[in-house]
N, C-alpha and C positions, 0 to 999 in steps of 0.2 A: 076869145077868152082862153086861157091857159089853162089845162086840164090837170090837177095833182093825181097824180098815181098811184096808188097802194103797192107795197114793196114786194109783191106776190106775186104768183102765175098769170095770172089775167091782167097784172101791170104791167110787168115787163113785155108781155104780147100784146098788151094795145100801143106802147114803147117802142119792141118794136114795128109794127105793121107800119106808126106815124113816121119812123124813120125809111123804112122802107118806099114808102109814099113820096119821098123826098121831105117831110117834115123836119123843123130843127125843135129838139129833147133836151133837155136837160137831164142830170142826173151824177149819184155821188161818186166821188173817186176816193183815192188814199187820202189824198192831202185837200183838195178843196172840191166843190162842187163843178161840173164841168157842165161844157155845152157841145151838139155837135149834128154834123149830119152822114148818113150813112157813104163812106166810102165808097160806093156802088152809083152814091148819089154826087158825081164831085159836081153835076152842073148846079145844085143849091150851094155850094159855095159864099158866095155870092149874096145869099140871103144870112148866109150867118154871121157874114165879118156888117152886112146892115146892122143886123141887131148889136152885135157887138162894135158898132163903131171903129171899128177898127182896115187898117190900109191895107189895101186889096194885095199888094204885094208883100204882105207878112207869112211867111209860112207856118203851116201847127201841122202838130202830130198826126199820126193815124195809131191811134188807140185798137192793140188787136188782144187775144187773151194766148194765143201762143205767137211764136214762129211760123206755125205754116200757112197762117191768115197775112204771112209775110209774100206768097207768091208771086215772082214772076219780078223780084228785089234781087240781089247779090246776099242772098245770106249765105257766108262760106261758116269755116269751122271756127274762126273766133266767133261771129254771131250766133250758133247754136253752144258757145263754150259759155258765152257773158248771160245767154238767156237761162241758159239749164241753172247758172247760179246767182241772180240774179232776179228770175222773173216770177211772178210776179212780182214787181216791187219798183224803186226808185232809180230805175236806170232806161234811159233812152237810148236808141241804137240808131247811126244815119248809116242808112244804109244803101248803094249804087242802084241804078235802076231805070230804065223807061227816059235815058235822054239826061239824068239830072238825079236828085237826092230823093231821100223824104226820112224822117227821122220815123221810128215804132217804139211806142209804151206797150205794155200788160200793167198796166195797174192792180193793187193789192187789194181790189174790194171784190168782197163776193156777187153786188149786186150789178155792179159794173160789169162786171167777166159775166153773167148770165144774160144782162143785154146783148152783150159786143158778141155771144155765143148765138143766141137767136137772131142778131138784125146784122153781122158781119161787122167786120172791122169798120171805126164810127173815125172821122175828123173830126176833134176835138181840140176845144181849149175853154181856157175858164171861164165859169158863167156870170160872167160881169162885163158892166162896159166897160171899153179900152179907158185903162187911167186909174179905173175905181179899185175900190176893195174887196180882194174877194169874198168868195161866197161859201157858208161852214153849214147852211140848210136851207131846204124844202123854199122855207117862210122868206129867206135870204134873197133868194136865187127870183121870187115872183117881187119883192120890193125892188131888186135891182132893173126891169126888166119890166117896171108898173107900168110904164105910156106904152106897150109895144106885145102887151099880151094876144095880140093878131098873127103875131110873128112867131110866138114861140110857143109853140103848139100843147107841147106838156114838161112837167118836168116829175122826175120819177124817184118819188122822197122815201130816203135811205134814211135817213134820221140823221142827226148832227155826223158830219165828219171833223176830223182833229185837223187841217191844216197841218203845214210843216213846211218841210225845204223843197224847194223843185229839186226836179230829179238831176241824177249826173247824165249831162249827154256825154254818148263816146262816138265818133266819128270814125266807121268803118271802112268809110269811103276811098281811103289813104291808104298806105302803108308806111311806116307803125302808123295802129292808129291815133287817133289825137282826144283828149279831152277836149270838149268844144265848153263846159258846163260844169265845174264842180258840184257835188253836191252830196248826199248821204251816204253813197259809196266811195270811197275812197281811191287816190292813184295806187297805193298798196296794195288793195284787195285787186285791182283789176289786174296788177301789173302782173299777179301770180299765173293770169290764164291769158293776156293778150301782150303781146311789145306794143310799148305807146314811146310814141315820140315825148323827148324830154326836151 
């Protein structure tokens, strides 16, 4: 059974201890409701692309609330220049590292950045299954996900979030770097602090 969470001290620490555990959470972001398991945890992987239906070789974020939950990645001086202005908010960063990629959000929610602050940097993506519509609340996120509440330990209700655009990826991994992702921010705004390949 899937546990709802109250948006408070004692939810986000039973949020995070369940992710900690390797548990997969639910919970709100800027744009839509996400899903995820703690970073710490990548061998539940595996358990959350199950629920989400989705193919083992799709990669998703690691949702962190700054840069330094970025450790032990290639964050040079464009990556602290695009975060400082930038983050929290609609911009994804790929950043080198450990053999290969991996892209970093800070997402713009408060409730989100006080999980990701208590349970470490979370893999995430949205809380829906592969295909479907996402998810804008609490009530969303447990109908998407109704056959499989064994699976999905809790989800930790922020109240309605507004949806909106995915975020811009910028591909750090290059030089210039590349837009991989149009999206809310702009190649103008970025062009001011990083050389992007045109």
């Amino acid at each position: 059974m899937t546990d709802v969470l109250a948006p408070t001290a004692e939810g986000i620490a039973r949020a995070s201890a369940l992710l900690t555990a390797g548990e997969v959470v639910a919970f709100p972001t800027d744009t839509v409701y996400g899903v995820g398991v703690a970073a710490s945890r990548r061998d539940r992987l595996p358990a959350l692309f199950e629920l989400k239906a989705r193919p083992l070789d799709r990669l998703i974020p690691m949702l962190v609330a700054d840069l330094s939950q970025a450790a032990g990645w290639e964050a040079d001086a464009r990556a602290h220049a695009l975060a400082e202005a930038f983050w929290p908010g609609a911009l994804t960063l790929v950043l080198a590292g450990h053999g290969g990629t991996q892209a970093f959000r800070a997402p713009d929610h408060p409730l989100a950045l006080e999980l990701i602050r208590a349970a470490g940097p979370l893999l995430a993506t949205s809380a829906n299954r592969s295909g479907e519509p996402d998810t804008l609340g609490a009530d969303e996120v447990l109908v998407a996900f109704a056959g499989q509440q064994d699976e999905l330990a809790a989800v930790l209700d922020g109240g309605r979030v507004p949806g909106g655009v995915a975020s811009t990826v910028v591909d750090l991994s290059v030089t210039p770097a590349r837009i991989l992702r149009q999206g809310p921010i702009g190649t103008d705004e970025l062009g001011t602090l990083v050389d992007l390949a045109r």
